[in-house]
C-alpha positions as CSV (number, residue, x, y, z in Angstrom):
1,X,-7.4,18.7,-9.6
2,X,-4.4,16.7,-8.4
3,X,-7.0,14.1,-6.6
4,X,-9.2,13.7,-10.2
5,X,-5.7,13.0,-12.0
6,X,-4.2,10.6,-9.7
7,X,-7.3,8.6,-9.4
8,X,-7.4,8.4,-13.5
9,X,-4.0,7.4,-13.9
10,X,-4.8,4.5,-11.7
11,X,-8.1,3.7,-13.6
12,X,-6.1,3.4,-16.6
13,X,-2.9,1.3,-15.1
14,X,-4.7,-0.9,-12.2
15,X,-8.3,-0.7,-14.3
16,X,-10.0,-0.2,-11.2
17,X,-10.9,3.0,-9.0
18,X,-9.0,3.6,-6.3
19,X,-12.1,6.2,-4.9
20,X,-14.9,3.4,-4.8
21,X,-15.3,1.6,-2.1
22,X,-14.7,-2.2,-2.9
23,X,-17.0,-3.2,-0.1
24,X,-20.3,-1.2,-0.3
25,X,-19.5,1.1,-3.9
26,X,-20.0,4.1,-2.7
27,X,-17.8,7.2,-3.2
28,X,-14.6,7.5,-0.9
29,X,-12.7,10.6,-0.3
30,X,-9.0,11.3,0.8
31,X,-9.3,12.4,4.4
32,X,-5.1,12.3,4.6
33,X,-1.8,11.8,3.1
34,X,1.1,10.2,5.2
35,X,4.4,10.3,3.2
36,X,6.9,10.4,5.8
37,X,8.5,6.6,5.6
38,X,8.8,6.3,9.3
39,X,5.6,6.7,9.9
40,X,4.3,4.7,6.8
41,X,6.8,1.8,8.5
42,X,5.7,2.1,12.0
43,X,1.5,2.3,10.8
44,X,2.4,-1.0,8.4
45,X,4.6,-2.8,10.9
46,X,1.9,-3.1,13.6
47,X,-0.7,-4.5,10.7
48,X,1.6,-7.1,10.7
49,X,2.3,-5.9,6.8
50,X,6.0,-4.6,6.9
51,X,8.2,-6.8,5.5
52,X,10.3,-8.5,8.1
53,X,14.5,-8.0,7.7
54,X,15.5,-11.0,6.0
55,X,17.7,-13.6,7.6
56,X,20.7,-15.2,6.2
57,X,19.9,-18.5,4.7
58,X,19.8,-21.7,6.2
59,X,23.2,-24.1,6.9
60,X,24.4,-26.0,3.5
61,X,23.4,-29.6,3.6
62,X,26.7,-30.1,1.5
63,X,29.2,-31.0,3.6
């Protein structure tokens, strides 16, 4: 039940469904759920998708 809701409330917000597969359209499933933030940082950090720190800005030019 929880599965059919969240994917609704996505149809209705994103207006697309987050259970078809954008490639082939077929039917995907939820094989797991990560929601520990570590690991969610350390999966997306070695896609290269983590958001680096950020670094102090650059020198003035004014002097």
């Amino acid at each position: 039940m929880f599965k059919q809701r969240w994917a609704e409330l996505i149809k209705k917000v994103y207006e697309a469904d987050p259970l078809l597969c954008p490639r082939y359209g077929g039917t995907m499933c939820i094989i797991a759920l990560i929601d520990q933030p570590e690991v969610i940082e350390k999966i997306l950090t070695h896609l290269g998708l983590w958001p680096h720190t950020a670094h102090a800005p650059p020198p003035s030019m004014v002097a």
